[in-house]
C-alpha positions, 0 to 999 in steps of 0.5 A, spaced: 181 673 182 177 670 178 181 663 178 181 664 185 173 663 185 174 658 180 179 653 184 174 654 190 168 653 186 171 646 183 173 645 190 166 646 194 163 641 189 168 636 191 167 637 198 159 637 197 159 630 194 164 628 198 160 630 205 154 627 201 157 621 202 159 621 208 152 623 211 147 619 206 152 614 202 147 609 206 142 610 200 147 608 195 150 602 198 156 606 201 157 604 209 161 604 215 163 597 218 166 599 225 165 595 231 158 595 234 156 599 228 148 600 228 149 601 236 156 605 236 156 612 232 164 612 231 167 618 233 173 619 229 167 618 223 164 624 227 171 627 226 172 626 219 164 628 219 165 634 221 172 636 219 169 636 211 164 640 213 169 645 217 173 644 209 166 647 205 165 653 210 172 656 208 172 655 201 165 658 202 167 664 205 173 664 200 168 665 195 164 670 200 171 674 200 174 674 193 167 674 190 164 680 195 169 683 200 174 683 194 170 685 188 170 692 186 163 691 183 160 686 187 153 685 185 148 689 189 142 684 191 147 679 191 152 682 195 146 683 199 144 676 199 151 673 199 152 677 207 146 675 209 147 668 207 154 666 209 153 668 217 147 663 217 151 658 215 156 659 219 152 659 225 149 652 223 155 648 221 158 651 227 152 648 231 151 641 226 159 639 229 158 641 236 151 636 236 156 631 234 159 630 240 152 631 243 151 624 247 142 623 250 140 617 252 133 615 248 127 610 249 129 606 243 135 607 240 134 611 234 137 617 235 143 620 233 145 623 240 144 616 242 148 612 238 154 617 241 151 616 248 151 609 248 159 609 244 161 614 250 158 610 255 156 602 254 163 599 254 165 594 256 163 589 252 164 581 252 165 577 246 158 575 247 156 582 246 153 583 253 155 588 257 159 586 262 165 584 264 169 578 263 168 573 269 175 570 271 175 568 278 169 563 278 172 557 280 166 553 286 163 559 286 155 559 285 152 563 279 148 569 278 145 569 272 141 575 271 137 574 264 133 580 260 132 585 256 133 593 257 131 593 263 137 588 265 142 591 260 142 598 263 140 602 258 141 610 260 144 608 266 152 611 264 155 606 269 154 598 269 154 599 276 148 602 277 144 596 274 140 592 278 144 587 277 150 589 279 147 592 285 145 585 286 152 582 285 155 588 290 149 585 296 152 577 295 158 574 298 163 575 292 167 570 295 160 565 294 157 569 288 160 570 281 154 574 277 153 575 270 148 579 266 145 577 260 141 583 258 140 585 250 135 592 249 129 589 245 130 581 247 124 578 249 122 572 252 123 567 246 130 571 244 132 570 252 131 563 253 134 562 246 140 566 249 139 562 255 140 555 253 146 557 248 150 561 255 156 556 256 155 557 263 149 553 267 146 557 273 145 556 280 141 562 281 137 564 275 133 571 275 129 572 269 126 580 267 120 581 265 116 587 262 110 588 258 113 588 252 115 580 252 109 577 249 110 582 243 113 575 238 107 571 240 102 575 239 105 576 232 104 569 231 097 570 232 096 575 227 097 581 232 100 587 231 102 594 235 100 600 231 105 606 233 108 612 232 113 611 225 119 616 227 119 622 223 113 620 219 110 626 221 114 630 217 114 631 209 118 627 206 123 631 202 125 633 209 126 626 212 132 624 210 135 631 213 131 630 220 134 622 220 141 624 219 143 631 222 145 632 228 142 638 229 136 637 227 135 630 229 136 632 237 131 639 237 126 633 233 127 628 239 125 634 244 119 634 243 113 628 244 111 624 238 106 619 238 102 616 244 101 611 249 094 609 247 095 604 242 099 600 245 095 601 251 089 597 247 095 593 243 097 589 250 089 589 253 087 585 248 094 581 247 095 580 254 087 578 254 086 573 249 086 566 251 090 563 246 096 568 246 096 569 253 096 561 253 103 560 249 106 567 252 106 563 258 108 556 255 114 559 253 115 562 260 114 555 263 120 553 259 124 558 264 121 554 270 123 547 267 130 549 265 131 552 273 129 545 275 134 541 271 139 545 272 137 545 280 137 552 279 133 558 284 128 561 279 126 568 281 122 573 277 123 580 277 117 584 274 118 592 270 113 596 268 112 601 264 115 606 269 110 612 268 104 607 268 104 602 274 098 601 274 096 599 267 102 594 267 100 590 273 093 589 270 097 587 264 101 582 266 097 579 272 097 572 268 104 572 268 104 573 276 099 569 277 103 563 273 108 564 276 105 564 284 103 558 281 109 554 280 112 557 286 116 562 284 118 569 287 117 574 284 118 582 284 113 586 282 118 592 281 111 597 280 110 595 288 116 598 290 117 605 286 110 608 286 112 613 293 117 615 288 116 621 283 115 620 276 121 624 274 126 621 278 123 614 276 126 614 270 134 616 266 132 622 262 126 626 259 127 622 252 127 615 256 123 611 259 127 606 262 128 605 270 133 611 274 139 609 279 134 610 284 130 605 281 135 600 279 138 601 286 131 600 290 130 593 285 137 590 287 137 591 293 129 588 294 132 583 290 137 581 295 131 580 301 127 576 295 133 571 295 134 570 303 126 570 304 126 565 298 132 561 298 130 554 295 136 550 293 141 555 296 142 555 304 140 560 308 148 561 310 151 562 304 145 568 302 151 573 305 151 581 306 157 584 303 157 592 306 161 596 301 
């Protein structure tokens, strides 16, 4: 009886530093390289993952059995400990594999469960890493492009088809139209128009997204800086890394709010109110109307705000509206659509706050009416329904 306990006290060792690793081996160097890897939470990683800790519950309950159950003298308070013990542990592995495989959209990515939501729902994928698919049948057909951020990317919606964009697609002439979505969550301005001018194909029909957060990078340059919550901050540190890399723990810390709005409430009064930030945010957007033009590209603007503060968003960006009118470009102002709307319903999920279905539903199809109200270069005829 002893070499058993023996034998499996070695190999629990084994298996602790090999599952201590696997969870933390980031720490020292040690990481996975799979494709999309940062984005994706891979699940035969999950698997293995999860098949080491199920290895570390049997040799603990050989231990509990050889060392308790079997043992004609077990140690009393021991034994007492031991019976306790063993049963938590089990409830918490158990608990620990199950949330391996549990899948929630969040606001900035960060989460576990969102990492395995974006792996069970975000492909397909183009080589360019936009979430689309590739685009075969484009010959002397006019060209879509749709260019932003989350928002245009669908983040939180399980399927490419409920975005905007591809609402959009499903409104125009197929046999006139080929749509493609050059959506990155976290893109801003410059990142887009950098994207844009790198794209192999030229638009005839341009559709530039915009949220609050574009004027981010400028106003980095001019020293301005959001202050906002750093996650799991609010814990003690010893406990951080375990919050950072239990599926467990990491869903139950993310139901509950952290961090507040204020801040960057007071960060975009004065980024979007100071004459020298504002003046070269909208010298970078104007690159987009002088790229439209020489490519003889329809340029419209479609305008997301945070979609639980409407009207805080239009008093932000009212100097990009107001730019934009200026040149003659149609805009979208999205907050003017949604407000009949209940703010649960606006959004994907209690921890997310991008745009719903019905939002992104409403946003497509008021774009299609923006583009044959506002045709341009493009004719009237050729802006066609195609009811499916």
């Amino acid at each position: 009886m002893g070499s058993k306990l023996v034998s499996s006290a070695v190999r629990l060792l084994l298996l602790g530093f090999l599952a201590f690793i696997l969870f933390f081996g980031d720490h020292f160097g040690v990481s996975f390289d799979y494709p999309h890897f940062g984005l994706f939470d891979n699940v035969y990683v999950r698997l293995i993952k999860g098949c080491l800790l199920l290895l570390i519950v049997i040799e603990l309950l050989r231990i509990y059995y050889y060392g308790i159950v079997k043992n004609p003298n077990p140690p009393k308070l021991g034994g007492n400990i031991a019976t306790l013990f063993v049963p938590v542990v089990l409830i918490l592995v158990a608990l620990e594999i199950g949330f391996m495989f549990v899948a929630q959209s969040q606001e900035g990515g960060l989460t576990l469960a969102s990492h395995i939501w974006f792996e069970r729902y975000w492909l397909p994928m183009t080589p360019d890493n936009y979430r689309d698919s590739p685009k075969t049948d484009t010959l002397g057909k006019k060209k879509v492009l749709i260019v932003g951020d989350s928002f245009t990317s669908g983040h939180g919606l399980k399927s490419a088809d409920e975005r905007y964009g591809n609402v959009l697609g499903e409104k125009l002439d197929g046999k006139q139209y080929v749509t493609y979505n050059l959506g990155i969550s976290g893109s801003d301005t410059r990142d887009e128009f950098k994207r844009l001018t790198k794209f192999a194909v030229k638009p005839d029909v341009l559709i530039l997204q915009y949220f609050p957060n574009d004027i981010e990078k400028v106003a980095h340059d001019h020293g301005l800086v959001p202050t906002g919550f750093a996650p799991y901050s609010d814990l003690p540190r010893p406990l951080q890394p375990l919050f950072i890399k239990s599926y467990l723990l990491n869903y139950l810390y993310w139901q509950f709010p952290h961090g507040n709005f204020a801040p960057f409430d007071t960060y975009a009064r004065t980024a979007y109110g100071t004459p020298a930030i504002i003046n070269d945010h909208l010298s970078d957007l104007n690159q987009f109307v002088d790229y439209a033009k020489a490519n003889n590209a329809r340029l419209y603007v479609v305008m997301f705000p945070f979609v639980h503060n409407l009207e805080q968003s239009a008093e932000y960006t009212k100097p990009v509206v107001d730019f934009f009118r200026k040149n003659n470009v149609p805009i979208l102002e999205v907050g003017k659509l949604i407000g009949d709307i209940d703010i649960k319903d606006r959004v994907v999920g209690r921890n997310d706050g991008h745009a719903s279905p019905i939002v992104n539903k409403r946003v497509g199809e008021a774009l299609f009416q923006l583009m044959q109200s506002n045709p341009g270069v493009l004719q009237d005829s050729s802006l066609t329904s195609v009811n499916k």
